[in-house]
The first five atom37 places (N, CA, C, CB, O) and aatype in JSON, in Angstrom:
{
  "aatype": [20, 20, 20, 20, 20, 20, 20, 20, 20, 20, 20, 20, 20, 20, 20, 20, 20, 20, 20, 20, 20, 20, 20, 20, 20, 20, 20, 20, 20, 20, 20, 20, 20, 20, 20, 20, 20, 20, 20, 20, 20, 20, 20, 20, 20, 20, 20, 20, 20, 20, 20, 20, 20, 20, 20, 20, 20, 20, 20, 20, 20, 20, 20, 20, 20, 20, 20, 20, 20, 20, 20, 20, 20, 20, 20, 20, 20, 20, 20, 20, 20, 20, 20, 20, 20, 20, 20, 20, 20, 20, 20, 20, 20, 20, 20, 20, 20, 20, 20, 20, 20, 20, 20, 20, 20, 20, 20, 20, 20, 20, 20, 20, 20, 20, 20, 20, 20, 20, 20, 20, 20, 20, 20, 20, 20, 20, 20],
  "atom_mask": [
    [1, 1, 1, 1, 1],
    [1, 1, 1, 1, 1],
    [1, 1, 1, 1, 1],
    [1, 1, 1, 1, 1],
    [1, 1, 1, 1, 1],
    [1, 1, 1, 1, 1],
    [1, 1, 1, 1, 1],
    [1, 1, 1, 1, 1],
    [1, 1, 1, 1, 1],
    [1, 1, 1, 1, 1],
    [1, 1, 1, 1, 1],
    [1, 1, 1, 1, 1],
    [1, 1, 1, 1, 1],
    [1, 1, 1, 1, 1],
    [1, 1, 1, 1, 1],
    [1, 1, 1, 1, 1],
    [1, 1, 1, 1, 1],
    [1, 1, 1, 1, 1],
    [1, 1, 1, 1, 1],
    [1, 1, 1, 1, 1],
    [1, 1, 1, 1, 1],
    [1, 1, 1, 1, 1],
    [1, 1, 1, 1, 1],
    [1, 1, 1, 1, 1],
    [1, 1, 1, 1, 1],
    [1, 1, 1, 1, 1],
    [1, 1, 1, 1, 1],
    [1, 1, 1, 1, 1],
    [1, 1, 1, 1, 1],
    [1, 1, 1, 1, 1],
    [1, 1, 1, 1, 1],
    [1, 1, 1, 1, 1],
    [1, 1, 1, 1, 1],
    [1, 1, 1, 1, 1],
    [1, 1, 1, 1, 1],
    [1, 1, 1, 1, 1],
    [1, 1, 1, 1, 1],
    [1, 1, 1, 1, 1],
    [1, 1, 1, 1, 1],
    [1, 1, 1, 1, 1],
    [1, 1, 1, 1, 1],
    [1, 1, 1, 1, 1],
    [1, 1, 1, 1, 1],
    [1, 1, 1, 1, 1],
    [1, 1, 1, 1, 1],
    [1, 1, 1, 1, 1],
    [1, 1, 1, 1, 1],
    [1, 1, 1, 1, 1],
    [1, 1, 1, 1, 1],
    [1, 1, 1, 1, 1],
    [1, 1, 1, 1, 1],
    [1, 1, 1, 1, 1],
    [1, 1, 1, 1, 1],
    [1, 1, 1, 1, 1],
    [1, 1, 1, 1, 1],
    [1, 1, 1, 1, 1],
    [1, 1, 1, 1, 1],
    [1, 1, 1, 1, 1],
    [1, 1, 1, 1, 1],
    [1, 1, 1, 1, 1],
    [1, 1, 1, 1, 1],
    [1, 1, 1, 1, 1],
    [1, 1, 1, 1, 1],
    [1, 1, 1, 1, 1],
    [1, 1, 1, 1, 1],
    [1, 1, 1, 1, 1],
    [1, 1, 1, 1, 1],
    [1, 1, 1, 1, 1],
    [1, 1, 1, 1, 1],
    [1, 1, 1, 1, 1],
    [1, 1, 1, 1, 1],
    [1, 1, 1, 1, 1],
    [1, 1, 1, 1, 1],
    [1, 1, 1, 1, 1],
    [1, 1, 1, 1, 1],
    [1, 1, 1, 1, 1],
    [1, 1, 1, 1, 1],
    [1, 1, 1, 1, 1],
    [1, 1, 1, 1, 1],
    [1, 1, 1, 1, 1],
    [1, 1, 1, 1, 1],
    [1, 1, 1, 1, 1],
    [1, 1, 1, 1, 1],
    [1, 1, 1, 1, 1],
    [1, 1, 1, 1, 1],
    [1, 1, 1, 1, 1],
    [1, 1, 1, 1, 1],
    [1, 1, 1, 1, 1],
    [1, 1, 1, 1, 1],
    [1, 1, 1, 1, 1],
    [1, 1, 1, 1, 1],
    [1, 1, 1, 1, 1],
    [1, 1, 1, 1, 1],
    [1, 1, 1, 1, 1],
    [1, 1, 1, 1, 1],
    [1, 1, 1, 1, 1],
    [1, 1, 1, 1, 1],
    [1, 1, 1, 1, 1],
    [1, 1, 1, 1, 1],
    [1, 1, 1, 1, 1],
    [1, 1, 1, 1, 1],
    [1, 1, 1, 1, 1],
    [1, 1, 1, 1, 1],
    [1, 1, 1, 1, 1],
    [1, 1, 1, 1, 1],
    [1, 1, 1, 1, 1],
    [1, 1, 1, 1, 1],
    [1, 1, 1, 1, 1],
    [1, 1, 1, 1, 1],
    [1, 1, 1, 1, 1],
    [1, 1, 1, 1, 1],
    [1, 1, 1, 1, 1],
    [1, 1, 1, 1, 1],
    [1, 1, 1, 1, 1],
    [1, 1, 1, 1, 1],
    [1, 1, 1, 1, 1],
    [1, 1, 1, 1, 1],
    [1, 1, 1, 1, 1],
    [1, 1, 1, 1, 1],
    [1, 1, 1, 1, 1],
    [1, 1, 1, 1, 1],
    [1, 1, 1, 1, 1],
    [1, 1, 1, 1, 1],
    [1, 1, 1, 1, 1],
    [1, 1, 1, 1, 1],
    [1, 1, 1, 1, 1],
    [1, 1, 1, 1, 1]
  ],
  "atom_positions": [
    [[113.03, 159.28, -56.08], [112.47, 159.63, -57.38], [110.98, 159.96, -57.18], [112.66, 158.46, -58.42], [110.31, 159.16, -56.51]],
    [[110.39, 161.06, -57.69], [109.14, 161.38, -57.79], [108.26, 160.46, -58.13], [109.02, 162.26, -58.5], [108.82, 159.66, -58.87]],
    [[106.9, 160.11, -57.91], [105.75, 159.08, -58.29], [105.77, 159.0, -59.71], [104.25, 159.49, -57.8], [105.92, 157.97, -60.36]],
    [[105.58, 160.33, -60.21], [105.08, 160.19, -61.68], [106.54, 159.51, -62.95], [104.49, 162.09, -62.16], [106.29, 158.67, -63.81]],
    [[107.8, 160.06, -62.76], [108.76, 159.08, -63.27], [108.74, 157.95, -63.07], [109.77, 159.23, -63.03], [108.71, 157.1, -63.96]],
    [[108.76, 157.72, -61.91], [108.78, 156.18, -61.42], [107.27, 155.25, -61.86], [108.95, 156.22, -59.52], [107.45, 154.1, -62.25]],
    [[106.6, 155.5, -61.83], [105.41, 154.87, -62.01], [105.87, 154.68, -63.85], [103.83, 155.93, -61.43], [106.07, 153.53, -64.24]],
    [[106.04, 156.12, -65.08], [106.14, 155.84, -65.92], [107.37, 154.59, -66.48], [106.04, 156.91, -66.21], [107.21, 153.76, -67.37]],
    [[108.63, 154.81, -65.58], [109.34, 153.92, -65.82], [109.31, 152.32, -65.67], [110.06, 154.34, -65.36], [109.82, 151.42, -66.33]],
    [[108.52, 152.36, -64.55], [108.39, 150.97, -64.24], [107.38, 150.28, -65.34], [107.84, 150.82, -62.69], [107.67, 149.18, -65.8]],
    [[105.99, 151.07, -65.84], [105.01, 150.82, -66.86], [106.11, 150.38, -68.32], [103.9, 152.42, -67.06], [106.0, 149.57, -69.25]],
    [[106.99, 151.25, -67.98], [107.98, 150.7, -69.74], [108.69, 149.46, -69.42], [109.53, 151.97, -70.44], [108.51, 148.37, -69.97]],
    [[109.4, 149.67, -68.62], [109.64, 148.17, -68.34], [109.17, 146.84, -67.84], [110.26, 148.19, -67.83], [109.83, 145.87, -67.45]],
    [[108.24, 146.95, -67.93], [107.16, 145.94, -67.73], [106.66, 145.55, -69.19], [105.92, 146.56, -66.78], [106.55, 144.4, -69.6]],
    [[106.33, 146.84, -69.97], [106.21, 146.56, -71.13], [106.72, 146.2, -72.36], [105.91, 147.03, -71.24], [106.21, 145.79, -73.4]],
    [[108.7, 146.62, -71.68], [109.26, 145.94, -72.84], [109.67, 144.64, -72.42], [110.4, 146.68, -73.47], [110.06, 143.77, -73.2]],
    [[109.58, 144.54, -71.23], [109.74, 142.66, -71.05], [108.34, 141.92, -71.49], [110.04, 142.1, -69.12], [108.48, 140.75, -71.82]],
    [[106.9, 142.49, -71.53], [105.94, 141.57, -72.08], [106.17, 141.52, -74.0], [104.24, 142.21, -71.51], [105.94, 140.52, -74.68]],
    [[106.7, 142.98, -74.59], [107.1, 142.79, -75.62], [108.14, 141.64, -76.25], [107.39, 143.78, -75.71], [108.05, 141.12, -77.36]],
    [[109.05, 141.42, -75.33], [110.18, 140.52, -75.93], [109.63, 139.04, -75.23], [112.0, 141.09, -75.37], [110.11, 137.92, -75.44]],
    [[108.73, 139.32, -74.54], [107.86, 138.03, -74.61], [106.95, 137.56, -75.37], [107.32, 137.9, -73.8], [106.96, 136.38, -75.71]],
    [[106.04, 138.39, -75.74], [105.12, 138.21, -76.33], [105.93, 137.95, -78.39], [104.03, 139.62, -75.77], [105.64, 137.12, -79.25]],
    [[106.76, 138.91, -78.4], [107.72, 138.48, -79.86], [108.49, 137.22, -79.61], [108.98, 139.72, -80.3], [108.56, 136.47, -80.58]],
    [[108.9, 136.95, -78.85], [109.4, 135.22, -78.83], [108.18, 134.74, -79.05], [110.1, 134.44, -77.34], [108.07, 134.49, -80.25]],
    [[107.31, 134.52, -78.5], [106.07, 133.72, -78.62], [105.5, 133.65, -79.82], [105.12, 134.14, -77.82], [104.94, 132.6, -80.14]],
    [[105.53, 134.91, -80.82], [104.73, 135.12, -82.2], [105.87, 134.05, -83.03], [104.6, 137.11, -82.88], [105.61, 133.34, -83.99]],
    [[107.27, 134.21, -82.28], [108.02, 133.92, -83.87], [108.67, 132.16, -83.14], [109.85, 135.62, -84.51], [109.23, 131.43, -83.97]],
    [[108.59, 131.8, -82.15], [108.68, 130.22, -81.75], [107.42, 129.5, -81.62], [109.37, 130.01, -80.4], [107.29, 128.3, -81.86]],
    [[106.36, 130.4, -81.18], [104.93, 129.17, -80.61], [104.56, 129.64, -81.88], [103.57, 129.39, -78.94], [104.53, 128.82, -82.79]],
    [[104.2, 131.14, -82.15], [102.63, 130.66, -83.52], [103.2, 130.6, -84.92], [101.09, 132.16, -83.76], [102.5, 130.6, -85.93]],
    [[104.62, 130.53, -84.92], [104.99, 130.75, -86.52], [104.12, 129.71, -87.29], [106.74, 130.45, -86.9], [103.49, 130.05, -88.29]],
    [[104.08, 128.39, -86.8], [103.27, 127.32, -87.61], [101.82, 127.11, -87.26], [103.91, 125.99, -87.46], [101.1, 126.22, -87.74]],
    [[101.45, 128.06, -86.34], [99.92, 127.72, -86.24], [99.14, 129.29, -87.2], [99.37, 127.6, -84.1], [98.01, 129.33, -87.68]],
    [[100.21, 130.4, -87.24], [99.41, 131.55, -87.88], [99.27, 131.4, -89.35], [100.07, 132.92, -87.61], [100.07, 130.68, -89.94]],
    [[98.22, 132.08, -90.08], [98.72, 131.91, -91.4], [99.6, 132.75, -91.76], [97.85, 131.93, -92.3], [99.8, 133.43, -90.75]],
    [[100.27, 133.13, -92.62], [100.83, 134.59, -92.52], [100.68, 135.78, -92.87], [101.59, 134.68, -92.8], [101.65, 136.52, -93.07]],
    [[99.14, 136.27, -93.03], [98.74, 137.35, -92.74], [98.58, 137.59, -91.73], [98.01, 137.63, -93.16], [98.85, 138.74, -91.37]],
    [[97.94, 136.42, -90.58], [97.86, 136.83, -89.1], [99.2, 136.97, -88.6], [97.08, 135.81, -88.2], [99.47, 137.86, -87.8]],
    [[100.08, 136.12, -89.01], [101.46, 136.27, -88.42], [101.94, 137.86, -88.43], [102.52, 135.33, -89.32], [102.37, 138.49, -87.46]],
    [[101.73, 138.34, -89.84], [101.98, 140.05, -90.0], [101.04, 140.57, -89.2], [101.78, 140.77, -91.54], [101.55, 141.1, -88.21]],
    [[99.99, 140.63, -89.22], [99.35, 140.9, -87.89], [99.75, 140.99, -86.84], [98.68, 140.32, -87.6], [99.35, 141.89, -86.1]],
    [[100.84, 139.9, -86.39], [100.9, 140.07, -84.77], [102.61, 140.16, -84.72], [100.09, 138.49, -83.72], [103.29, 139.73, -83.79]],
    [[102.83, 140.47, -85.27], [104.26, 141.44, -85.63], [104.29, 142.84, -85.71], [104.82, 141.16, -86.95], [105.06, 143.62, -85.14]],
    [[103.11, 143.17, -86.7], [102.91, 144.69, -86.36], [102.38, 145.18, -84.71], [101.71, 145.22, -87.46], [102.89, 146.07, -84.04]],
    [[101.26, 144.31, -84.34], [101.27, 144.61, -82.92], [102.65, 144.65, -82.05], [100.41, 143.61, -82.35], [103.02, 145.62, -81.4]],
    [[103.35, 143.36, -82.17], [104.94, 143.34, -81.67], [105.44, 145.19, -81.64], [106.12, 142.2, -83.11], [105.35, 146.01, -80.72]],
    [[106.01, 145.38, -83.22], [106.44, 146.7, -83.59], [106.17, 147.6, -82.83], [106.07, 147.09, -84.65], [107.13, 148.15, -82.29]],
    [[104.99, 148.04, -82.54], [104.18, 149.06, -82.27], [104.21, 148.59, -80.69], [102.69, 149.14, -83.18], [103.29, 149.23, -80.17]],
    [[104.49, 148.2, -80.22], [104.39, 147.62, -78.75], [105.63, 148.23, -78.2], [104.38, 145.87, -78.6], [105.73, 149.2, -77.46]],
    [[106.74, 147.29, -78.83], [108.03, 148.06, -78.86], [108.94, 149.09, -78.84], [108.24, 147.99, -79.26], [110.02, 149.19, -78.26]],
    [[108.11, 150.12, -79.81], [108.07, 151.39, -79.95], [107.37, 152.51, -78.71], [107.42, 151.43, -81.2], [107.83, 153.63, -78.46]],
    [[106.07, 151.85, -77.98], [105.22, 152.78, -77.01], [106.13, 151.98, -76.27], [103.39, 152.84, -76.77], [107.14, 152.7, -76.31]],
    [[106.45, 150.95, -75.6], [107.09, 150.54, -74.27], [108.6, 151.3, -74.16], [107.26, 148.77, -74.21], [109.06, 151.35, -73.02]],
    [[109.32, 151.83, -75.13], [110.88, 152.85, -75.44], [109.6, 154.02, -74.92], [111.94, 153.04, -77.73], [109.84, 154.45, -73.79]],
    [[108.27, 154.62, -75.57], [108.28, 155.79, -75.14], [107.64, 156.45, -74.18], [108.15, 156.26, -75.85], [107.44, 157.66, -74.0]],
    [[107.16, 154.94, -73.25], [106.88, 155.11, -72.08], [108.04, 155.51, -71.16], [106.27, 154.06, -71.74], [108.27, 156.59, -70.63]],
    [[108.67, 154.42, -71.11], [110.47, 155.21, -70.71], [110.81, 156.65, -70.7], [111.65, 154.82, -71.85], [111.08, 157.24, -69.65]],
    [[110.79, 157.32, -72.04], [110.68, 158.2, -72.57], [110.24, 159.42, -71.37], [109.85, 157.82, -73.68], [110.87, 160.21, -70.66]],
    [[109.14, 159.14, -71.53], [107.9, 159.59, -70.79], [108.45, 159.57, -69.47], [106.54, 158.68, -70.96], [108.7, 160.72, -69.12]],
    [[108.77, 158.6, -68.48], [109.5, 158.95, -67.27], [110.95, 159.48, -67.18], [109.5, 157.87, -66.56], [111.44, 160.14, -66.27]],
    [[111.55, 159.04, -68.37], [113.46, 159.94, -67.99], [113.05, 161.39, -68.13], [115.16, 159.59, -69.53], [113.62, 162.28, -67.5]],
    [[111.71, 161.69, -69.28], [111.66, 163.45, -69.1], [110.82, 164.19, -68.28], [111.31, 164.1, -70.28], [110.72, 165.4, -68.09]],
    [[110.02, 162.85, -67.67], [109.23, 163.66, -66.67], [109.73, 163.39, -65.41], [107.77, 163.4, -66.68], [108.91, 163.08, -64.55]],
    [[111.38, 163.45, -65.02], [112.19, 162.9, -63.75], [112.8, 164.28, -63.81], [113.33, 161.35, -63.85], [113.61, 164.56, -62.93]],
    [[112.54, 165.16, -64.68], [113.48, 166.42, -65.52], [112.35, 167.74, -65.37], [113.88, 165.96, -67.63], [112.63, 168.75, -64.73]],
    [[111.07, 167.55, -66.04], [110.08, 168.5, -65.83], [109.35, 168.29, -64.33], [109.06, 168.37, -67.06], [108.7, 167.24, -64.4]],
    [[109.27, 168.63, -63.58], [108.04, 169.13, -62.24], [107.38, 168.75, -62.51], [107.48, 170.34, -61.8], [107.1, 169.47, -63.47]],
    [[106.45, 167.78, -62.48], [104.58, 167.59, -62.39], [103.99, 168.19, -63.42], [103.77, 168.32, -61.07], [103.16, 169.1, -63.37]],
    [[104.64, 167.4, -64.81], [103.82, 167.98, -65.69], [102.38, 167.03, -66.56], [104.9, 168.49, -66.65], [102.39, 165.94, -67.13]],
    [[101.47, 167.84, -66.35], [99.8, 167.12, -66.36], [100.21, 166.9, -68.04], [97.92, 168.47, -65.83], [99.99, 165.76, -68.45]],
    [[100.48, 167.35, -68.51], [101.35, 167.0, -70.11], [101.43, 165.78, -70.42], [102.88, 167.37, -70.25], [100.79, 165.1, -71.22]],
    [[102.91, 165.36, -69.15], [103.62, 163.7, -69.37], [102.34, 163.18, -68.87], [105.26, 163.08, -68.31], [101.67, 162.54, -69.68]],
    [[101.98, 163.31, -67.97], [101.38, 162.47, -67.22], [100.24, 161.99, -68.73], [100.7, 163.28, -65.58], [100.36, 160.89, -69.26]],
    [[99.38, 162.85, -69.13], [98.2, 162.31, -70.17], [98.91, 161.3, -71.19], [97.43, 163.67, -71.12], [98.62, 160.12, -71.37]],
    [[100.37, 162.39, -72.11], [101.18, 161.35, -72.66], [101.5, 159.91, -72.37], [102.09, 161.77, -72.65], [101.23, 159.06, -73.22]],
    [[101.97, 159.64, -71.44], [102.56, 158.29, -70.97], [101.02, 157.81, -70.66], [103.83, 158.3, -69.51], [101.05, 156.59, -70.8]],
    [[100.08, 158.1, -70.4], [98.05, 157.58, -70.04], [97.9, 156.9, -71.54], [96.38, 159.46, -69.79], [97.76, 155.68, -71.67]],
    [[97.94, 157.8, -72.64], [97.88, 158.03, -73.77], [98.4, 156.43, -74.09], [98.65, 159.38, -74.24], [97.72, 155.45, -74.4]],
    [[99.79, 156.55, -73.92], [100.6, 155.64, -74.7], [100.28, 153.92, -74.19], [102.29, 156.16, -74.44], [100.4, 152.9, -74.87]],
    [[99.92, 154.04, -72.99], [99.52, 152.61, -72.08], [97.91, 152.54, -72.78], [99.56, 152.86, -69.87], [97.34, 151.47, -72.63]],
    [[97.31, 153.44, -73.38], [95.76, 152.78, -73.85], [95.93, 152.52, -75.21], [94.34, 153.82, -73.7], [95.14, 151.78, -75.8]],
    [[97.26, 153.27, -75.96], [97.18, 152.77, -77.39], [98.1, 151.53, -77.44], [97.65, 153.92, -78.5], [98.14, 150.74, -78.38]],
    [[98.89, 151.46, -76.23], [99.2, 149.47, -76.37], [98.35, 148.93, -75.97], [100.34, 148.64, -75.58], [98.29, 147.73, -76.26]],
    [[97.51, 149.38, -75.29], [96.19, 147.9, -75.0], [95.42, 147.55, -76.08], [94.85, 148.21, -73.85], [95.2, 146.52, -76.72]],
    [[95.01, 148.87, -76.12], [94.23, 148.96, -77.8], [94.64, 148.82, -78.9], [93.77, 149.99, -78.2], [93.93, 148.06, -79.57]],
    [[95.5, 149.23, -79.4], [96.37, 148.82, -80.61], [96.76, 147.42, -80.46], [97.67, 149.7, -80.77], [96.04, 146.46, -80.75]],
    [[97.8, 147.36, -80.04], [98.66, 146.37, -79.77], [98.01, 145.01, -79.53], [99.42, 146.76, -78.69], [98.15, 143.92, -80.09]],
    [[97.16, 145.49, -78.38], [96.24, 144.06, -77.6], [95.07, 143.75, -78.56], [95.42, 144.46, -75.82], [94.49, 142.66, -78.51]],
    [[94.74, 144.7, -79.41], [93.49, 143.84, -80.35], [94.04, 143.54, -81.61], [92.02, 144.74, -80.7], [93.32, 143.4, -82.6]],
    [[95.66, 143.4, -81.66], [95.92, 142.95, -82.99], [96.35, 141.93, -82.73], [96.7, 143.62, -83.84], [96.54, 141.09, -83.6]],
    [[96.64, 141.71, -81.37], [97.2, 140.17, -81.04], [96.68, 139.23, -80.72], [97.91, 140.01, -80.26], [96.96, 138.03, -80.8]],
    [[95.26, 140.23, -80.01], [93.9, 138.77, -80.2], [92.97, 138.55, -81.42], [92.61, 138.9, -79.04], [92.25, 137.64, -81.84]],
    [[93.29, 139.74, -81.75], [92.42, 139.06, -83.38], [93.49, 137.97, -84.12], [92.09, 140.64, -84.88], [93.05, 136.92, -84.58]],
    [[94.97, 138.32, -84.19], [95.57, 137.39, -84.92], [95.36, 135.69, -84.43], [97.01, 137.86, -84.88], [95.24, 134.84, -85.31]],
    [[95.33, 135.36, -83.22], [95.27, 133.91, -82.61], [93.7, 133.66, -82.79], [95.86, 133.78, -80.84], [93.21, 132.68, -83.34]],
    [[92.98, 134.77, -82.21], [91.86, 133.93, -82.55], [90.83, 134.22, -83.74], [91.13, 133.87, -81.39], [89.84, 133.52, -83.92]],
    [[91.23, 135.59, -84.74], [90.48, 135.13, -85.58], [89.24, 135.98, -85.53], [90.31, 133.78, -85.38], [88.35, 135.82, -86.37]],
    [[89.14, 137.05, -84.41], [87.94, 137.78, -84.42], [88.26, 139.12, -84.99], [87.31, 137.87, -83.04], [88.72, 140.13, -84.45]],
    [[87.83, 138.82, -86.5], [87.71, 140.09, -87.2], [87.08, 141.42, -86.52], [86.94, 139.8, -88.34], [87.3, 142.56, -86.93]],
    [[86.4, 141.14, -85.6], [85.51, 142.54, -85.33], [86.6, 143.27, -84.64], [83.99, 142.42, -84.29], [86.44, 144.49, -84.68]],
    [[87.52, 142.9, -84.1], [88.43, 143.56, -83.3], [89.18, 144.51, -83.89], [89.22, 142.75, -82.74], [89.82, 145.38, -83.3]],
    [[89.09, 144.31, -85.31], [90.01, 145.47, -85.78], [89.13, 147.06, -85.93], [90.67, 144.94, -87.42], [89.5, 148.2, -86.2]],
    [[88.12, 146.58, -85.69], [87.35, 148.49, -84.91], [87.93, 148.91, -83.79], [85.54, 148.6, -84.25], [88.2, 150.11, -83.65]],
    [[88.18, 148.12, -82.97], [89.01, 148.82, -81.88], [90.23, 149.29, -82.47], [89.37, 147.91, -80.68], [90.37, 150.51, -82.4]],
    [[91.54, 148.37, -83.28], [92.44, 149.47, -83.65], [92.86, 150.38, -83.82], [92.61, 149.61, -83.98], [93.96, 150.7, -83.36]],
    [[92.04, 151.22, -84.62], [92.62, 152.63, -84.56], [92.04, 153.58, -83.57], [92.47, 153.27, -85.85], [92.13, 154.78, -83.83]],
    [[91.52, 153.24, -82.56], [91.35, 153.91, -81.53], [92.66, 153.89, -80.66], [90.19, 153.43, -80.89], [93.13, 154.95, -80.24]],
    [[93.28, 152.59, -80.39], [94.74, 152.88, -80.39], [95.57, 153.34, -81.16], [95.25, 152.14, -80.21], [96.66, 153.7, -80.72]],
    [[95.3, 153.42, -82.32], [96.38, 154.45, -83.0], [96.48, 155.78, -82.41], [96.05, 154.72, -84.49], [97.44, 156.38, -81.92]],
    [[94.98, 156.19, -82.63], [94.72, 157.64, -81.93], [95.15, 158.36, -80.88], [93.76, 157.74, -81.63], [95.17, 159.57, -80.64]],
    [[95.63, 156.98, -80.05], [95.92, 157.1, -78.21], [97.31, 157.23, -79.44], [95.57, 155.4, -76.41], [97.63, 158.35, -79.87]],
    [[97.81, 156.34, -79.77], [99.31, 156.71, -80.18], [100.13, 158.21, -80.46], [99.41, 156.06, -81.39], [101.09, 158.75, -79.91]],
    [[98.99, 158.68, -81.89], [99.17, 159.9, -81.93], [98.92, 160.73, -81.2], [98.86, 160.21, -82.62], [99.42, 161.75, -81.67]],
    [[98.44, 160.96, -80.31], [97.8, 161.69, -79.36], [98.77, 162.33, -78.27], [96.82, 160.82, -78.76], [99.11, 163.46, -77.9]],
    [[99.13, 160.4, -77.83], [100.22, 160.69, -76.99], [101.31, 161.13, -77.58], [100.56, 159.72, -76.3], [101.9, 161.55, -76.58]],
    [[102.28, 161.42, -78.81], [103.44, 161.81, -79.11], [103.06, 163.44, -79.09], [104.01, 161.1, -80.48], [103.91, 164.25, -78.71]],
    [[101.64, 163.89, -79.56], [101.5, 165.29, -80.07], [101.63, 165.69, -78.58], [100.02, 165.78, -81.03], [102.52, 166.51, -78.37]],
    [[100.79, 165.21, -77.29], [101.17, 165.79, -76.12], [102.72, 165.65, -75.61], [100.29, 165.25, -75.17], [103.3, 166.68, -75.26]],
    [[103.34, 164.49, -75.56], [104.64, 164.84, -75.63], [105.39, 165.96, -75.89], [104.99, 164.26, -76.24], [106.18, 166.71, -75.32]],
    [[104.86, 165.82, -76.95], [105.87, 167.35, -77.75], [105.18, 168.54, -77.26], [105.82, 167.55, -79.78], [105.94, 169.46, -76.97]],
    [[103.97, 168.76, -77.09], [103.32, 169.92, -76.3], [103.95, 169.71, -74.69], [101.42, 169.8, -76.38], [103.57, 170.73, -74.13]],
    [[104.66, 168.95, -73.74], [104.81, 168.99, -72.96], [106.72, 169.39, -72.57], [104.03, 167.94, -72.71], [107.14, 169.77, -71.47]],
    [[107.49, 169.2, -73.69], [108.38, 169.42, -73.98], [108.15, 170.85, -74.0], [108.77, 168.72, -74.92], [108.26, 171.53, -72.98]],
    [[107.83, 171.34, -75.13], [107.46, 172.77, -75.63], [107.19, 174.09, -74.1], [105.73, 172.47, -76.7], [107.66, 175.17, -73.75]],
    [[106.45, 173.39, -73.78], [105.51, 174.05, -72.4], [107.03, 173.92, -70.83], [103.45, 172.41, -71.95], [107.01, 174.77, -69.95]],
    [[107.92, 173.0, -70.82], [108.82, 173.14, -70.25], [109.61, 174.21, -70.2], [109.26, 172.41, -70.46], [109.81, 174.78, -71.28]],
    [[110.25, 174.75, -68.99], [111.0, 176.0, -69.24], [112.39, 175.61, -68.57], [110.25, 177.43, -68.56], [113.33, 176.41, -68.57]]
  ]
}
């Protein structure tokens, strides 16, 4: 298998096993320590975790299909900074409480959208 599938695939699965870790953990360890706005807090991070770690996958079954495309490659870049960023500052603001973190948020959103619009520009650009 080529570097760039393989590298993306392995990044998703890594990420959906820290996802179904990190969601056991929100809904057995912090159900009684969050309040439950933070709890929604760190569920939506869950969600959204869930969703980029399927489209990191994504990202390597179609770039195992396209040649070396600088496309996937930014996409699947894209999608690993809007789970750090997204994802990772909604899950440390929820435990600990540091409001300032939600400025970083939508900078991972951005990586989110970003990465689906190149996706689809990398699809498109396939022949």
């Amino acid at each position: 298998m080529p570097p760039t599938p393989r590298l993306f695939l392995i990044l998703g699965g890594i990420n959906a096993a820290l996802v179904v870790m990190l969601g056991a953990f929100g809904a057995h360890g912090l159900k009684a320590k969050l309040t439950a706005d933070m709890l929604a807090v760190y569920q939506t991070a869950v969600h959204y975790h869930l969703f980029h770690a399927l489209g990191l996958l994504a990202v390597g079954l179609v770039a195992s299909q396209i040649a070396d495309s600088v496309w996937l490659k930014w996409s699947g870049w894209l999608m690993l900074a809007g789970i750090i960023l997204f994802s990772g500052s909604l899950y440390v603001l929820s435990v600990s409480g540091w409001r300032w973190l939600g400025m970083v948020t939508p900078f991972g959103g951005l990586a989110f959208i970003a990465a689906w619009i190149v996706f689809v520009i990398a699809i498109a650009k396939s022949s």
